[in-house]
N, C-alpha and C positions, 0 to 999 in steps of 0.2 A: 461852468457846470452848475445845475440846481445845485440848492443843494436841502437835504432832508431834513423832515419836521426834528426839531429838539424835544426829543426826551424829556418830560417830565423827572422829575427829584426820583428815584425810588427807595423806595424800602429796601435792608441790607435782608440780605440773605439770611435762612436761620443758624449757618455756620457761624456769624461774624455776631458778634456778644460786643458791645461797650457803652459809653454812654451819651454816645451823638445823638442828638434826637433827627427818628426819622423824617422830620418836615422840611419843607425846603427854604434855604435859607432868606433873608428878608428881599421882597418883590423888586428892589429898588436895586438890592446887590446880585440878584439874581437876573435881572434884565443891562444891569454895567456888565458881566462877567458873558452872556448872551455874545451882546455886541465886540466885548473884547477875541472871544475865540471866531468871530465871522470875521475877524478886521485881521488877524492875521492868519486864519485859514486862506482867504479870497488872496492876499498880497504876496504869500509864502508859496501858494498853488500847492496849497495842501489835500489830496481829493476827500479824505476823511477824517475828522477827531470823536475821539471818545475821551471825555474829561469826567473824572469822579473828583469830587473834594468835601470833603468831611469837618464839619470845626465841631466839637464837644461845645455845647450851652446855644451853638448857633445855629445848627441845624447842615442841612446835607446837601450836594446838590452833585446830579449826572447828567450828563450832552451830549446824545449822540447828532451830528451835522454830518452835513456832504453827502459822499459817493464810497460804499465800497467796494463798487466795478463803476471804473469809467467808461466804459465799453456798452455796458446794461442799462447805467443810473443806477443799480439798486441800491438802496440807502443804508447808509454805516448804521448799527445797532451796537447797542451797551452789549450785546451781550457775546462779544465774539471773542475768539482768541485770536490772540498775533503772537510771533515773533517777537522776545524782547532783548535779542541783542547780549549788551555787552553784562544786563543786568544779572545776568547768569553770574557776574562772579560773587555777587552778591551771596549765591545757593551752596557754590562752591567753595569758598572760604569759610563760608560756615559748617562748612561739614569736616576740611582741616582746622577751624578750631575745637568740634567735637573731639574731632581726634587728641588735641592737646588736650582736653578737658578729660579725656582715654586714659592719659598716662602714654600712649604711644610714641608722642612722637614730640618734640618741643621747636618753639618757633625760629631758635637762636639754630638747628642743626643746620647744616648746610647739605644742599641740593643733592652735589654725589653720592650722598649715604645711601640715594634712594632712586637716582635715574642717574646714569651713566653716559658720560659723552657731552656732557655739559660745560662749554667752554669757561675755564676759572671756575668751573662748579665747586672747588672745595670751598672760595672764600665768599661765594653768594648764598644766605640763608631763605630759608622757610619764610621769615619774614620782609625780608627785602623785595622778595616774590612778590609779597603780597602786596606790598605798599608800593609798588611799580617804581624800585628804586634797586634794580638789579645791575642794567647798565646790559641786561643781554639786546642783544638786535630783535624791533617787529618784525616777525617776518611776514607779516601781512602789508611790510613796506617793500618786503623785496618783489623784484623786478619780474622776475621769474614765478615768483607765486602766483600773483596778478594778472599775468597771460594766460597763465593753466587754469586758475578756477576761473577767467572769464569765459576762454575760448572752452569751455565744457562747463558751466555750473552747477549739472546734476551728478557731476566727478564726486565718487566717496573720498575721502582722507582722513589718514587713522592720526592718531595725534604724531607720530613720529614720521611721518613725512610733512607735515607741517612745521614741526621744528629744525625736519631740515634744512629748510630755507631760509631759516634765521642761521644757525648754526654756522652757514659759509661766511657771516662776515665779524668780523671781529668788534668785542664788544664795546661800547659807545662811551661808558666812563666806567669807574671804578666802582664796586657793590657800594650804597649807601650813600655815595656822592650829592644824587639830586633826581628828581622826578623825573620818569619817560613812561609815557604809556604805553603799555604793553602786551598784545595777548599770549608773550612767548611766556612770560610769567604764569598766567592762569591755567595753559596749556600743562605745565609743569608740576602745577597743583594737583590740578585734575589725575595727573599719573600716579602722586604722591598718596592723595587720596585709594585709588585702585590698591597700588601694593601692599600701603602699609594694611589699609581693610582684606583684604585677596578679594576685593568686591569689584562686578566695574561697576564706575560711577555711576549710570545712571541708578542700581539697584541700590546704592550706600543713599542716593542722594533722597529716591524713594520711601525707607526704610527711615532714616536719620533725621531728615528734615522735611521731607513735605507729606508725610503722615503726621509726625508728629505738629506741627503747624496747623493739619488739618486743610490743605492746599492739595483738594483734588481734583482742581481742574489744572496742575500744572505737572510738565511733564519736559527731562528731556531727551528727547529723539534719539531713536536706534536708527532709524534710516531718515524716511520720507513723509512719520508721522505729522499730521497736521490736520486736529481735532475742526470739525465746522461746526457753527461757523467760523467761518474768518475772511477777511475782505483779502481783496487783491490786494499785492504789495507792487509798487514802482520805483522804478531806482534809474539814476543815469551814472552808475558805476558798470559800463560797460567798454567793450575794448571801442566803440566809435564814440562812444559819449549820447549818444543818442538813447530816448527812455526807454524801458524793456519792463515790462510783467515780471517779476523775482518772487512771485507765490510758490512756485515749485520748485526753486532753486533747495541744491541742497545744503542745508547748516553742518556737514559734518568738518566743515574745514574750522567751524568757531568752535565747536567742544566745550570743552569747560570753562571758555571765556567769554561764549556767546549762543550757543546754540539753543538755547531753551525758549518753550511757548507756554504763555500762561493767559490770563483774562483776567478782568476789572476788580471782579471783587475776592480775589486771590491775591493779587497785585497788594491791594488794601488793606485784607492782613497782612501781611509780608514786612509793609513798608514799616509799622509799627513791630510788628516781631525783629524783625533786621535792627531797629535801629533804638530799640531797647535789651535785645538778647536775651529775652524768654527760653531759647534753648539752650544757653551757654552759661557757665559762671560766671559770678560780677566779675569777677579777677579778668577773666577771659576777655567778656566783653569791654572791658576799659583800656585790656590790647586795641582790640577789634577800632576805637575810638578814639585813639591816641591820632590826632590830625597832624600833620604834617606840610610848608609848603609843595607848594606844585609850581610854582612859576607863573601862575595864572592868577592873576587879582580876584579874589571872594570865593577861591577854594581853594580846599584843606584837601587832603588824601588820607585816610586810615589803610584799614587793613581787608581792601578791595570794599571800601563803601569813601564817600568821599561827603563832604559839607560846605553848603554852601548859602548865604543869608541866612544859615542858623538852621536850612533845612538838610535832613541827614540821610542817605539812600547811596542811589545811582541811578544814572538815566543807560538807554539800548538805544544803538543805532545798529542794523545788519541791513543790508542789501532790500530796500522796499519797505521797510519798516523803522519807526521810532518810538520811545517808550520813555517815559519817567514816572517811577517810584518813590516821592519822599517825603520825612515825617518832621512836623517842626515840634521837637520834644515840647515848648516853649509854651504851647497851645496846645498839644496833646489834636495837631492838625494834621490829615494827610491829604498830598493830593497823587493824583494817578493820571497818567495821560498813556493815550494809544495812539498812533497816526501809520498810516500806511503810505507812508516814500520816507524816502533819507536825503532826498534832492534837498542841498543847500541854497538857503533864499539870502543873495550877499551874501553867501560866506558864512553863513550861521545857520545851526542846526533849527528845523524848522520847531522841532519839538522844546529846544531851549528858548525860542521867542514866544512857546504860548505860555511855558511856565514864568518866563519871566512877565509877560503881561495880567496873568490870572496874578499871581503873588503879589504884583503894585496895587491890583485892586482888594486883596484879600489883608497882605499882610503887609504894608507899605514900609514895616521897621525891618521885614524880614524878608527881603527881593532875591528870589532865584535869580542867580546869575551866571550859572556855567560855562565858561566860553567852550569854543574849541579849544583842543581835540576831538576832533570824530570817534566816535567810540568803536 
C-alpha cells in the first residue's frame, strides 16, 4: 500500500507549555528515525503510524505514514484520535489514587468493602488490583466471552456482565503471589471508583483528571462515541481469523481497562503528567512507582503503569488499534505512537517493535522492550 507524505516536525500546541524546543530534531537522526518506522511499518503490515517524540535541548519530531483507510488510501494524519486500549488504566488508577489522596478510601482495603461477589474478595486489596497481582481470572480469556463479543461486536456490556465471565473460574494463584494481567482488575477499579465517588466513571474521570491535566481531546465513551478524525481500525481477532474493519466495534466490553480514545498531543501531556504525578501527592505517586517483577525480562509493573528500558507509561492494544505512551524521566523524553491494527507481526505487538526500533535510535542505553502480553 502507498504510503503518505511524512509530516513535518510540528509545533506543540498552545495547551502543552515545556521546554522542548519546537524544531525538529538533527536532519541526520531525523531521516535514521524516517527509515526506522517505514522498515517496520512495511514488514509488520502496519497500514498507518503516527509517531510523536519529544527530547528537551534536542528538539521534536511527528510522522504521520501510510494509510488511514485501506479501502480509500486516504493518508494517516497527526492529528486524529484512536482508541488507546489498555492505556486507559493508566486514567483510571489515577483517579483511585485521588481517591487515596481523598482520605476515602486506602490502597491496602480489600475489594469486598466495595463490590460484592468477588471470589476471595476479602483477602485481594485495592492494590493488588492495581499491580495485576490479584490472582482473579481474565475474563477476556474466557471461552465464552470471546464468542459473544465476536459474534456481535456492537453488543453493549455493563461492567458486571463482564466480570461475570471471569468470575466462573476459580482463581489462578493466591492475592500478591506473582504477576497476571488483567482486565478483571481494572474493571474492579472502575466500580470502586463509581461508588466510593457516587460518580460514574466517565464524569469522576472528567472532572478529576482530564480537566485538570487539561486533556480535552480525550474522552471515555458512554456508547459509540468516536470524535473525527480517526482512521480506520483492523484487527484479525475475529471468530474466523480472517481481517475485519473494528472502527465501529463497541469498547464498552474494555471500560475502565480499555475503553478510552484520545490523540497525539494529549497522549503527550499525559505521558509526562502520568509518570511524574502532577495530580497526586509525592507519597502517592511513589505507590503509583513502586515496580515490581512481571516475569517478563525489562519490565517492572507499578500501580497500572509499568517500566521498561527506564521508560515509564503504558502501551493500548484493543481490537484495530495500538498505542504507546512513555516518558523517560532520565531525559525528560516522550514518545507517543498510534497505529491502527493490533495484528501481531511473529508474535509481537506491532506497536512494541516500532518503539523498540525508534528508542535504539533515540535512546540506545534506554531500549523499550515490552514483550508480550497483549494488552
Amino acid at each position: 500500500m502507498a504510503a503518505a507524505p511524512a509530516t513535518a516536525a510540528e509545533a506543540p500546541r498552545s495547551s502543552v507549555s515545556d521546554d522542548c524546543p519546537p524544531h525538529a530534531l538533527d536532519p541526520k537522526l531525523v531521516s535514521r528515525l524516517d527509515a526506522a518506522i517505514e522498515k517496520v511499518r512495511r514488514q509488520a503490515g502496519i497500514p498507518g503510524v503516527v509517531a510523536g517524540l519529544w527530547m528537551p535541548g534536542k528538539g521534536s519530531y511527528v510522522r504521520a505514514t501510510g494509510v488511514a483507510d485501506t479501502a480509500t488510501g486516504r493518508p494517516m494524519t497527526s492529528d486524529v484520535f484512536v482508541r488507546i486500549g489498555s492505556e486507559t488504566k493508566t486514567f483510571t488508577v489515577t483517579a483511585l489514587l485521588e481517591l487515596v489522596d481523598d482520605g476515602l478510601i486506602g490502597l491496602d482495603d480489600p475489594i469486598s468493602r466495595y463490590v460484592h461477589g468477588v471470589p476471595r474478595g476479602h483477602r485481594i486489596t485495592l492494590r493488588h488490583l492495581a499491580e495485576m497481582r490479584s490472582g482473579l481470572y481474565p475474563y477476556t480469556a474466557d471461552a465464552g466471552f470471546q464468542h459473544d463479543l465476536l459474534s456481535d461486536p456492537t453488543r453493549f456490556f455493563t461492567p458486571r456482565e463482564v466480570l461475570s465471565y471471569g468470575f466462573k473460574h476459580k482463581n489462578t494463584f493466591a492475592p500478591g503471589e506473582k504477576f497476571e494481567y488483567s482486565n478483571t482488575n481494572l474493571v474492579l477499579l472502575g466500580l470502586v471508583v463509581e461508588k466510593v465517588s457516587g460518580r460514574p466513571l466517565a464524569d469522576f474521570l472528567e472532572e478529576r483528571v482530564l480537566r485538570p491535566a487539561r486533556l480535552s481531546h480525550t474522552l471515555l465513551p458512554r456508547g459509540f462515541e468516536f470524535p473525527r478524525p480517526h482512521p480506520r481500525g483492523y484487527t484479525n481477532q475475529t471468530l474466523t481469523g480472517e481481517v475485519a474493519d473494528s472502527t465501529d466495534w463497541n469498547p464498552s466490553w474494555a471500560w475502565a481497562a480499555g475503553a478510552m480514545v484520545s490523540d497525539l498531543h494529549d497522549l503527550r501531556r499525559w505521558a509526562k503528567i502520568v509518570a511524574t504525578g502532577t495530580l497526586l501527592r509525592p507519597e502517592t505517586q511513589a505507590q503509583r512507582l513502586k515496580m515490581l517483577p512481571t516475569g517478563f525480562p525489562g519490565t517492572k509493573y507499578g500501580l497500572g503503569i509499568f517500566e521498561s528500558g527506564g521508560w515509564i507509561g503504558h502501551n493500548g492494544s484493543i481490537p484495530g488499534y495500538e498505542t504507546v505512551t512513555v516518558y523517560l524521566p532520565s531525559k525528560k523524553a516522550t514518545l507517543v505512537l498510534m497505529i491502527n491494527t493490533d495484528i501481531l507481526s511473529e508474535g509481537q505487538e506491532p506497536s512494541s517493535l516500532l518503539a523498540r526500533a525508534i528508542t535504539e535510535i533515540v535512546t540506545p542505553d534506554h531500549v523499550y522492550a515490552r514483550p508480550i502480553p497483549r494488552t
